[in-house]
N, C-alpha and C positions, 0 to 999 in steps of 0.2 A: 475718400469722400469727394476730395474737388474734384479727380477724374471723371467721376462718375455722373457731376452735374454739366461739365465738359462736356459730356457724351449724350446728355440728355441734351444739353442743348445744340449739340450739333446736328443731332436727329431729328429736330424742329427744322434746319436750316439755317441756324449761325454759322454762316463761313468762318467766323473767328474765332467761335472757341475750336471750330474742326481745325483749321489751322494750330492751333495750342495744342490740339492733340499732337498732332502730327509733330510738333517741335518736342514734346515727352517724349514720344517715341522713335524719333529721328534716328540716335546712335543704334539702337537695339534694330532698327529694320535696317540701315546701312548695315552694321556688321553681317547680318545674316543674308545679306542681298552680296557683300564681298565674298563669303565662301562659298557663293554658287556663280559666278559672274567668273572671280578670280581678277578683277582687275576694278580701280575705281572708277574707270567711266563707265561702263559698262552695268558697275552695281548701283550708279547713281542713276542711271536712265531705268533701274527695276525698280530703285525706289521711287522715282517719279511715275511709274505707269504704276504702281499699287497707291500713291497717295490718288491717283487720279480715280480710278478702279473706287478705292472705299469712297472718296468724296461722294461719286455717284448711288453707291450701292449703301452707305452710311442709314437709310432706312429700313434696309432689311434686318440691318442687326435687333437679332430676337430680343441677346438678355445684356445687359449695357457690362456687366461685370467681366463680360468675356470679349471684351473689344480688344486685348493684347490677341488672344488668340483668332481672335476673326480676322484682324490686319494681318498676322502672322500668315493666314491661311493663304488670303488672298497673296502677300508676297511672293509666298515658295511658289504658286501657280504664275504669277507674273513671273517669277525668273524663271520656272520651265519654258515657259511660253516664247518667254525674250533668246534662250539661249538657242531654241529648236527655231526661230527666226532669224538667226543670226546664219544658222547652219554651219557652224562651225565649233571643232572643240578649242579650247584656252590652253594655245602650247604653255609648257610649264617652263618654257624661257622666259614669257613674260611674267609671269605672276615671279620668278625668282627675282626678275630683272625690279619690279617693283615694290617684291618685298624690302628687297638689298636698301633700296632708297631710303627705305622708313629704318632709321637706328632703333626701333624702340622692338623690331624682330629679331631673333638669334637662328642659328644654322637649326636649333631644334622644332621652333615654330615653323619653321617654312617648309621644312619635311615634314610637320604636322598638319599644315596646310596641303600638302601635297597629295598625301597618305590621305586625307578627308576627301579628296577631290576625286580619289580610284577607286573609294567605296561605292559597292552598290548604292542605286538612288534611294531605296528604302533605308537600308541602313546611315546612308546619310544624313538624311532627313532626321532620325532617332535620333542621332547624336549631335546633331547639331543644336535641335530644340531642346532637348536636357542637358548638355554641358556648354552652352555658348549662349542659352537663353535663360538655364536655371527652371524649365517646366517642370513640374511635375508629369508623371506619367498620365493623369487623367486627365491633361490637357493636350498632352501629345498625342494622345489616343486619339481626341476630339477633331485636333488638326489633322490628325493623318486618317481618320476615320475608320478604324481599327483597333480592335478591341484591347485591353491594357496589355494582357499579356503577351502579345502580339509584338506589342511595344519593347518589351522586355526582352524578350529575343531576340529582336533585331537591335535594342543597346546590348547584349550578349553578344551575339553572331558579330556586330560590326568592330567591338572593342577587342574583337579574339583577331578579326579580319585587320585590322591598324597595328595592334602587336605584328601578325604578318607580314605587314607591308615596309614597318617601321626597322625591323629586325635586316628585311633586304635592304635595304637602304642602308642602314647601319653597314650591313657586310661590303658592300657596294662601296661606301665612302673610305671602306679601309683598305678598297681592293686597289682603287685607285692613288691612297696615299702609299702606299706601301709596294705602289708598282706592278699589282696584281699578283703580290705572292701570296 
């Protein structure tokens, strides 16, 4: 209920309560701005061009109850955008190099990071918003603009696709400890 007077009145032009939004949903858009960026400055400049982005477009929002997923929206479009500007992909030495730093990662997250990062963009996208955001399917339809089932596939296809990825990796980490026998 407070969010949602938050929301109305931002949509008046309260910079302050938008700003209050923005502090509720700070971690939830960082986290999801780091697994498409892959490094924190880079997902801190997507979060700052999507706060800037909704601040501006904060009128359009149709129905105030779906403001996680409209900010959401506009996000993942900012960090396409940030990343096909940047023109370059995110060697995965840096992203290991900054996982390492943070103790509160293990060797299994960071090949899970990794593994999230070689998935197709669609399947991406699915799995990131239902398991790192908690959507439901009918909002991730909404954000990705595609119908439920649709949805369900590509969390199907991309969870079949990380088994894959995660299995070489596996094989791969023990080719190398074991000296490649």
């Amino acid at each position: 209920m407070y969010r949602l007077k938050l929301i109305k009145k931002a949509k008046s032009g309260d910079t302050e309560a938008f700003e209050e939004l923005l502090m509720l949903y700070s971690a939830q858009l960082y986290r999801t701005a780091y697994l498409y960026a892959g490094n924190h400055e880079d997902a801190l400049d997507i979060v700052q061009e999507t706060s800037y982005k909704a601040y501006i477009a904060i009128k359009t929002l149709k129905k105030n109850k779906y403001f996680s997923t409209w900010i959401t929206k506009i996000l993942i479009n900012s960090a396409y955008e940030y990343i096909k500007k940047r023109k370059r992909d995110i060697p995965i030495e840096n992203v290991e190099q900054l996982l390492k730093k943070q103790e509160e990662f293990n060797i299994e997250q960071i090949d899970l990071f990794r593994a999230i990062n070689e998935l197709r963009e669609t399947y991406r996208n699915a799995i990131i918003l239902f398991y790192f955001h908690d959507l439901p399917i009918k909002e991730i339809a909404s954000i990705m603009d595609i119908p439920e089932n649709t949805v369900k596939t590509y969390l199907h296809r991309g969870k079949e696709q990380l088994k894959t990825i995660l299995k070489g990796a596996e094989y791969d980490e023990r080719k190398i400890i074991t000296g490649g026998l």
